[in-house]
Structures are given as structure tokens and as C-alpha cells.
C-alpha positions in Angstrom: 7.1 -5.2 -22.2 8.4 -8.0 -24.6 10.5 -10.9 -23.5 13.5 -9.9 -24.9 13.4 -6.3 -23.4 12.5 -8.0 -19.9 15.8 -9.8 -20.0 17.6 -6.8 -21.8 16.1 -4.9 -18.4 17.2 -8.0 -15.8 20.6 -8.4 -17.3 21.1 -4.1 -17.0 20.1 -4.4 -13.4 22.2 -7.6 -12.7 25.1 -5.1 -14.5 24.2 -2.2 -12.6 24.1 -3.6 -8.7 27.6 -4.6 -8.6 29.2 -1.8 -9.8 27.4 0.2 -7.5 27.6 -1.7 -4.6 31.3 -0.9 -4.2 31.0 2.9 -5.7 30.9 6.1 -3.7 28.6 8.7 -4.1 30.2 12.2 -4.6 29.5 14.3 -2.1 26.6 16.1 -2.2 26.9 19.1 0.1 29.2 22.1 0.7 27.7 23.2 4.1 29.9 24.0 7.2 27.7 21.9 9.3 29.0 19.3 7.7 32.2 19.1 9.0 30.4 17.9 12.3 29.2 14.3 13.4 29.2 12.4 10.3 28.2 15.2 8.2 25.1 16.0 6.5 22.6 13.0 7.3 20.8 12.4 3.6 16.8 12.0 3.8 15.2 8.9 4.3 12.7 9.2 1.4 12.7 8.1 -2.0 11.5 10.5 -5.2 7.7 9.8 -5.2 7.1 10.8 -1.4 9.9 13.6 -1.6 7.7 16.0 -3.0 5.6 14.6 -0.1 7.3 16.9 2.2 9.5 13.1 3.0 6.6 11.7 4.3 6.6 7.8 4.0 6.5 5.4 7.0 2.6 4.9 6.7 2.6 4.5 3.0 1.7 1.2 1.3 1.2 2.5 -2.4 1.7 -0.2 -4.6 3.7 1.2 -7.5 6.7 2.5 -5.0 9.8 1.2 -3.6 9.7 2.4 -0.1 13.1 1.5 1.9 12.4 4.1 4.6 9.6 1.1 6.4 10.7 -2.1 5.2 7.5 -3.5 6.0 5.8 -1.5 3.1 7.7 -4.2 0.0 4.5 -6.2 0.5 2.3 -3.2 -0.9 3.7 -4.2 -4.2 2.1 -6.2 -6.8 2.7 -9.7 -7.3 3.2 -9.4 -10.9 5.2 -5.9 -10.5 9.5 -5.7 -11.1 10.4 -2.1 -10.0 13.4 -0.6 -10.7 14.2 3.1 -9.6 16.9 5.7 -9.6 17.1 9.2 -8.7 18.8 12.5 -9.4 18.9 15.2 -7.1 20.6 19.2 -7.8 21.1 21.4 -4.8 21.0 25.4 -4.6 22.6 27.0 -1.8 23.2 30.1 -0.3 24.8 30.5 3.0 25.0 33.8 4.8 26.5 35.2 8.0 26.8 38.3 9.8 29.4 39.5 7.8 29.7 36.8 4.5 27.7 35.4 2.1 28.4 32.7 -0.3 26.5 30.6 -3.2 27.4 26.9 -3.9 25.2 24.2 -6.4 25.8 20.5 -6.0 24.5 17.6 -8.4 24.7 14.2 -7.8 23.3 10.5 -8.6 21.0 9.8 -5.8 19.9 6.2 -5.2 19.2 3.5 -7.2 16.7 0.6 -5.9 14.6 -2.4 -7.1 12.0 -4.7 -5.7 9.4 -7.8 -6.5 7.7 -10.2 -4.7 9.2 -13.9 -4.2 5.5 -15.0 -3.4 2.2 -13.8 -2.4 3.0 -13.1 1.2 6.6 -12.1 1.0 9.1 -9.3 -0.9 12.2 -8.3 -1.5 14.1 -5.1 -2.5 18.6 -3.9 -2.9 18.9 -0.8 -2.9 22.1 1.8 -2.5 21.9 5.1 -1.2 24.1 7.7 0.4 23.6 7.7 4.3 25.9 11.2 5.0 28.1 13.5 3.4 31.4 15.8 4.3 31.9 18.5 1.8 33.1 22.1 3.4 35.7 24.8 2.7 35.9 27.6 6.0 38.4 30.0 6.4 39.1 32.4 9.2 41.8 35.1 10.2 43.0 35.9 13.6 45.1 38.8 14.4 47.1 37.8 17.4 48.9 39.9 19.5 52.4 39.6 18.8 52.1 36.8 16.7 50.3 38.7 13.3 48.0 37.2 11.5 46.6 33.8 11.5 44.8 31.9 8.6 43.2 28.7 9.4 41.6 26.8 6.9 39.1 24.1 7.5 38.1 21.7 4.7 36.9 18.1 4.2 35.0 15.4 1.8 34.0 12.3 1.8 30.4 10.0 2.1 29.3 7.3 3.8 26.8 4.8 1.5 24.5 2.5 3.1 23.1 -0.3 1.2 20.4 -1.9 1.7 18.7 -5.7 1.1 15.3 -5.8 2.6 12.8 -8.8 3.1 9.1 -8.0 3.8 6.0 -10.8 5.2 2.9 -10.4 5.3 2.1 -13.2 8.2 -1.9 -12.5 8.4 -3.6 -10.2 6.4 -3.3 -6.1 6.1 -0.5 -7.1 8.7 3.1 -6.7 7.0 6.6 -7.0 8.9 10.0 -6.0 7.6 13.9 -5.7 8.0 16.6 -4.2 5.7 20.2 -5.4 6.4 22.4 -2.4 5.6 25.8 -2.4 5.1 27.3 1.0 5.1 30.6 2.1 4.3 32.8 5.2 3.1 35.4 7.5 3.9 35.4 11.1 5.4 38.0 13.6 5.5 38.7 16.2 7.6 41.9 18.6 7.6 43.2 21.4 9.3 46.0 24.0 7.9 47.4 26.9 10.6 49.4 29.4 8.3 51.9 32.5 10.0 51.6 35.7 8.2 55.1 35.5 10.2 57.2 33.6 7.7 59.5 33.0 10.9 56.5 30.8 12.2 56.2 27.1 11.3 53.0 26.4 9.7 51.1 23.6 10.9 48.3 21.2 9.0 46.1 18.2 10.3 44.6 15.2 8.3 42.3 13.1 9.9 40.5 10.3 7.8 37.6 8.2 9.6 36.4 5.0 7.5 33.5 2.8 8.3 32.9 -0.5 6.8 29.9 -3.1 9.0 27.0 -4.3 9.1 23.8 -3.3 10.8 19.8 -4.1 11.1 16.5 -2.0 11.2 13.3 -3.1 11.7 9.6 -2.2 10.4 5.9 -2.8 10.9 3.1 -1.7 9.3 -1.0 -2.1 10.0 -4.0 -1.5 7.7 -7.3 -0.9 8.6 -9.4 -1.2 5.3 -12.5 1.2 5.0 -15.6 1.5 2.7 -15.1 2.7 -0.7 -11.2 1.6 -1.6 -10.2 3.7 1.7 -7.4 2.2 4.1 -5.8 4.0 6.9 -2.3 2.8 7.7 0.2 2.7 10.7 3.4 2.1 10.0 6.4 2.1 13.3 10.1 1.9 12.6 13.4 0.8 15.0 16.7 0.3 14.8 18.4 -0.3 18.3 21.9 1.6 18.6 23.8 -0.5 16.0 27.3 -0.2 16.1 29.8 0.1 13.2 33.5 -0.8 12.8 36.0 2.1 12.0 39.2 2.8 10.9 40.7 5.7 12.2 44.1 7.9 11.4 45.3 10.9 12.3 49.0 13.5 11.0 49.7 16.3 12.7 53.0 18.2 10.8 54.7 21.4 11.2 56.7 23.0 8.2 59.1 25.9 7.4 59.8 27.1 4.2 62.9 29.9 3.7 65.3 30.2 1.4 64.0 27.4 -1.2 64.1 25.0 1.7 61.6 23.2 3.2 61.8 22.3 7.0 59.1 19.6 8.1 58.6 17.6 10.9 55.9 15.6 12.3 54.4 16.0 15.4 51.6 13.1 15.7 51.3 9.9 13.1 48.4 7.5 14.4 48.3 4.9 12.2 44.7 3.8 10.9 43.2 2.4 14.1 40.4 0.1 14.5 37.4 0.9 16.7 33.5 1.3 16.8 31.1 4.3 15.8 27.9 3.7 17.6 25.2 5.1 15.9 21.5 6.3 17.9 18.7 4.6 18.5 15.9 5.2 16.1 12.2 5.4 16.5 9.4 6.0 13.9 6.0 6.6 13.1 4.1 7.6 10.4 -0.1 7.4 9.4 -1.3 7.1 6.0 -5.1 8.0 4.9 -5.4 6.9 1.1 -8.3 6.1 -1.3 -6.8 3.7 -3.7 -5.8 5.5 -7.3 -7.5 8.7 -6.0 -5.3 10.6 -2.8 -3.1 9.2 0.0 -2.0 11.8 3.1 1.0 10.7 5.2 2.0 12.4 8.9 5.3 11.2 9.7 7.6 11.3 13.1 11.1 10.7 13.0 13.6 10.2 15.9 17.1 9.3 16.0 19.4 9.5 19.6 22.4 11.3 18.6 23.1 12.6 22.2 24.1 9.3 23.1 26.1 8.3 19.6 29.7 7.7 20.6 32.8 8.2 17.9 35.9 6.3 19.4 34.6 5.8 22.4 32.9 9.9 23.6 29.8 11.4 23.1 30.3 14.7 20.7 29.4 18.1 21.7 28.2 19.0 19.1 25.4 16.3 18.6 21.8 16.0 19.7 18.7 14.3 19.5 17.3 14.4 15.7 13.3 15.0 15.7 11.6 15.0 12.1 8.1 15.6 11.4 6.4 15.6 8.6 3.2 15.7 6.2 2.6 15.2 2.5 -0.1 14.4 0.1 -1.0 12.8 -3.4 -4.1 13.6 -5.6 -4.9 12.0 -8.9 -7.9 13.5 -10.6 -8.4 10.5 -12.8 -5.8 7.9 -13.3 -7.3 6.2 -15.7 -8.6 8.7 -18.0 -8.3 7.7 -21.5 -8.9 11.8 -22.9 -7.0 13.6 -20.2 -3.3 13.1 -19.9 -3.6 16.0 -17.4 -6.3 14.2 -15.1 -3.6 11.3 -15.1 -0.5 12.8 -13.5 -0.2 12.8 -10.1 0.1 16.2 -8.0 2.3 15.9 -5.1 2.9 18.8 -1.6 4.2 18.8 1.6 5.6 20.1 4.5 8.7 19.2 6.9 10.3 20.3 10.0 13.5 18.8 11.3 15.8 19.6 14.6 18.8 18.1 13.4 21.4 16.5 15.3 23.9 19.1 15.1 23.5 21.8 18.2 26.4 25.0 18.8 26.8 27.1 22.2 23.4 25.5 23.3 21.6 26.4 19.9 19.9 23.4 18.1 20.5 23.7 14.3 16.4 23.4 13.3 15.3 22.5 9.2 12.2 23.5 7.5 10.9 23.5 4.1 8.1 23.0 1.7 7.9 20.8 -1.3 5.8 20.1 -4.3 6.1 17.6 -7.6 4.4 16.0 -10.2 4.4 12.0 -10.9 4.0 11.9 -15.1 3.1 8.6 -16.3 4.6 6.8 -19.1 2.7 6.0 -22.0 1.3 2.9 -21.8 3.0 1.4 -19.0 3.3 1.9 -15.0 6.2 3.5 -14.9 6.6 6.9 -14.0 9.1 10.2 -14.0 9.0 12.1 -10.9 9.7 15.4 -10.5 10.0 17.7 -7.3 11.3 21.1 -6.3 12.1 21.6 -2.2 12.4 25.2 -0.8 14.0 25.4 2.8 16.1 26.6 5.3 19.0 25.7 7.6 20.5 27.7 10.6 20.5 30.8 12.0 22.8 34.3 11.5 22.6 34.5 15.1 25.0 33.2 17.5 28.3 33.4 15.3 26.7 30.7 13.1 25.5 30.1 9.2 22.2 30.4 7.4 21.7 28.3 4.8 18.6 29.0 2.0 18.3 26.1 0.0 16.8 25.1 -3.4 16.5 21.4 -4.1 15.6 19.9 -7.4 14.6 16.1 -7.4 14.1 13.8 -10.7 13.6 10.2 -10.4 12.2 7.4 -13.2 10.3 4.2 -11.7 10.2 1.8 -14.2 7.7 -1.1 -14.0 7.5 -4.6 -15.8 4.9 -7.1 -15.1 6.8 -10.5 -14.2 6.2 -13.9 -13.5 3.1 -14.0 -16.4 3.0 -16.4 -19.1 2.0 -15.0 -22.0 -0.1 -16.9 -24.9 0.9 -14.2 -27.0 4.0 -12.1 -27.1 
């Protein structure tokens, strides 16, 4: 790349970060579970290892940006500028004993960059949502004496987390990292009661929780080189129970409508209140087995404390321990083919299971699904254009609760410029 499209490509990003820093994603699901906890908790991996079944802790591949272990910056070249974004469309259908519903959500996924300051250190920003709130449940009671009753649950809303990360590498194939994240957002909730009475006052709830702090997690990964370009990595991540400021508010009103006029009262007004969301404790492991430009396998373990999250002040209910695993792969027949633009691309599966940290009458909400993607490279360059499909499944019918069959499309461009070089000839 020319000097004057590495600055065109510098002064885009230097555009880009600050807008986005202080945007908010749209949210990104419609799923009833959502209108739990903080809502849906977005995955941890970027768009090279998601068609890697999410599998990443382990990995040290050099032409990635790799937030989920910030140890793993240090992979990168010394002469390497990444800068990556992502895209992700979602396919669901939710079903029930008795309903059944379809629902598609698109959205901008993450955006991240990343280059070495020197030979034994790195750096990366990047901005990503951390959860979503996006439902719309109804439900009808016939009470006795009272009629019918239609109460309507709905809410939106995301919480962002971004991320700057330093990596060293202290002694060799030894790398230690941290990512300061500052997440922030705003979630929605509301309630509405409605009387098929019309003598009956009506009754709607709005609750808003807002986040806005800082917080810290930690990484560490080991490499054990082998004979003939083989390494096998182990990469550990923590984050000890970081707490987060909150703003909290909360309307409770009653109306009456007859005769053109409106009666309305209200019955609670707590005014935005601050307190302190503290979020689990997090532990992580993941392996990598790779053979430089030719395969890499990842096994990952993922576990986050939810049982012992508190929101203003109590435990919820309705949260539990989140437990990931995971395993992926990468084959490249030949990357450096000159004939075969097939033998270049890199073909991408895996595998995940995840008890997530949402749990109902004493029934843990478990997640599994397969993936698979291609990495196509760019002519003449590094960069690449990743693209993934996910196939899954949330939930159960059983127990009264919702089973969601999900399709996931992921598309994601890594773009790559060779830095820090002076050129003889441009």
C-alpha cells in the first residue's frame, strides 16, 4: 500500500474511533430471554475464529486481532497495522407449546485495530457490544371476576464495552496482557397491565437501568514451539468480579380513559438512582495446536459467575453460572500458491456448547451449535474477508418456556498494511 493510501487509511481510522466510541449498537436480538439479567450476552470472538465454533483463547495467529486473550496482540507482526470490522445477520425462530414466531436481526458488529509499539510489546481499541435487550411478550389471563387481562412485556436497549488493550512479551514465547474496558449503555424494560373491563384502571411500568465504568481483565498465554513450524499454545484468562456504576429509575402509573377523558395517576417515581452492578468472576482456558500457514485447532473453556452477580444490591433468580466450551479448526491447503486461488482460502469449522447464565423453575437455559466459514484473501495483500454461517439452538418447549432455532450469518474484512518500513521505492 502506497503512502498516501496509508495515511488516507490512518486518518479513516482516527475518523472512525471517536464516533464510535460514544455510539450504540442497535440491538441485536428479539429473544424473550433477553428481558433477563442484562440480556443476551454477545460472544467473545471475533469473525476469523467464529466460524471456529468461537474458539480463541489459545490462538496466537499472526494476521488476527484477538481481544478475547489480550495476551495474544504480541502474535502480530511487527511491521503489521490491522484494522477489522464485522457484520453479523441473525435468523430466528422461536417456538412454544402453543406459538411460534420468526424474527431476523442485522447489525454492525465490532470494529477493532491493532500494531505493535515495539518488538516486545502491542496495542489494540476496539468496540463491541457486551449485551443486548430486545423482546416483545404478550400474554392473556382470564380472571375470575375481573375478565380478561393483557399484559405486555417489552424492552431494548445495549450495553457496549470498549476495549484498549496492551500486550508484553517479557521472555520469549511468553506474552502477558490486559484490556481496560469501559462499558456503557442503556436498557429498557416496561410493563403495561390492560382491563378488558374498561371500568379497570390500566397500569404500565418503565424501568431504565444505565451503566457507565470502568473495569479490567487479564490474559496470559504460553508457547511451546515444536519441530517443523508446529507450536502448541496455552492461553488462561481472568477478570475478578469488577463492578460497574449504574443509574437506575423506575414509574409505576395507573390510567382511566372514559368519555374522551383521561384519568392518570402515579403510583411510584424513583428518580434515576446511582448504585453498582457487580458483574461475575471470570475464568478461561483455551489450547491451540497449529502448524504455521498450514492448520491451527483451538479447545476453549469459558466460565463466568453469574450466581453471585448482584444488580442493586441482590442476587437474581434467574441467573447462573455461565460454562462455554468449545472447539474449532483452520486448514490452508496452500497459502502461498501462486496457480490456485482455491488452495489459498482458508476453510474454517467448529463446534460450541454453552449453559448460559439464564436458568427458569430450576431449568438451566443450555446453547449449542455448529459453524463453518471461509477466510478469502485479497489479491495481493494480507488482508482478508471472512465469511461464516452458525446453526444452533436455544431453550427448551418444555417447562412453559421458548425454543429458539437460530441461523447466524457472519461477514467481517481484516485489512492489513505493512507499517513502520522505509521504502527506497514507493
Amino acid at each position: 500500500m502506497g503512502r498516501v493510501s496509508r495515511v488516507s487509511f490512518l486518518i479513516a481510522g482516527l475518523l472512525f474511533i471517536p464516533a464510535v466510541l460514544f455510539a450504540q449498537f442497535n440491538n441485536s436480538t428479539t429473544s424473550p430471554y433477553s428481558r433477563y439479567g442484562i440480556g443476551d450476552l454477545q460472544p467473545y470472538s471475533f469473525g476469523r475464529s467464529t466460524a471456529m465454533g468461537g474458539a480463541t483463547l489459545g490462538s496466537r495467529y499472526n494476521l488476527q486481532i484477538n481481544p478475547a486473550n489480550p495476551a495474544s496482540y504480541t502474535a502480530l507482526d511487527s511491521l503489521n497495522f490491522i484494522f477489522e470490522f464485522g457484520l453479523e445477520g441473525k435468523f430466528s425462530n422461536y417456538k412454544t407449546e402453543t406459538n411460534s414466531m420468526n424474527a431476523n436481526d442485522v447489525n454492525f458488529k465490532y470494529f477493532a485495530l491493532s500494531f505493535r509499539i515495539t518488538d516486545w510489546m502491542a496495542t489494540s481499541l476496539s468496540l463491541t457490544p457486551f449485551s443486548d435487550v430486545g423482546y416483545f411478550v404478550e400474554s392473556i389471563t382470564d380472571m375470575e371476576h375481573v375478565g380478561n387481562v393483557y399484559t405486555t412485556y417489552y424492552g431494548a436497549g445495549t450495553i457496549s464495552n470498549a476495549k484498549w488493550g496492551l500486550a508484553i512479551e517479557p521472555v520469549k514465547n511468553i506474552s502477558v496482557g490486559a484490556n481496560l474496558n469501559y462499558r456503557f449503555g442503556q436498557l429498557n424494560r416496561n410493563t403495561e397491565i390492560v382491563f378488558a373491563d374498561p371500568s379497570f384502571y390500566n397500569v404500565q411500568r418503565y424501568s431504565t437501568l444505565r451503566i457507565r465504568d470502568f473495569g479490567l481483565d487479564l490474559g496470559m498465554q504460553a508457547t511451546l514451539p515444536m519441530k517443523n513450524d508446529k507450536s502448541l499454545t496455552l492461553g488462561v484468562v481472568f477478570a475478578n468480579s469488577p463492578g460497574y456504576t449504574d443509574f437506575v429509575s423506575d414509574i409505576i402509573q395507573k390510567n382511566l380513559s372514559y368519555g374522551g377523558a383521561l384519568d392518570q395517576d402515579t403510583l411510584l417515581y424513583r428518580e434515576e438512582e446511582k448504585g453498582e452492578l457487580v458483574f461475575p468472576l471470570t475464568l478461561g482456558g483455551g489450547v491451540s495446536f497449529a502448524k504455521e500457514n498450514v492448520y491451527e485447532i483451538n479447545i476453549d473453556y469459558y466460565h463466568e459467575g453469574w450466581s453471585d452477580a448482584r444488580f442493586l444490591g441482590s442476587k437474581s433468580k434467574f441467573l447462573t453460572d455461565l460454562n462455554k466450551f468449545a472447539i474449532g479448526a483452520e486448514w490452508i491447503p496452500d497459502k502461498f500458491s501462486i496457480r490456485s486461488f482455491v488452495n489459498r482460502v482458508a476453510y474454517r469449522a467448529g463446534f460450541k456448547y454453552e449453559q448460559t447464565y439464564h436458568t427458569f423453575a430450576g431449568q438451566h437455559i443450555n446453547d449449542f451449535g455448529i459453524s463453518f466459514g471461509v477466510g478469502i484473501p485479497m489479491y495481493r495483500s494480507n488482508s482478508t474477508l471472512n465469511l461464516s454461517a452458525e446453526f444452533g439452538q436455544r431453550g427448551t418447549k418444555e417447562y412453559n418456556l421458548v425454543l429458539e432455532k437460530y441461523a447466524k450469518v457472519n461477514l467481517s474484512v481484516s485489512l492489513h498494511d505493512l507499517w513502520f518500513m522505509q521504502r527506497k521505492i514507493d
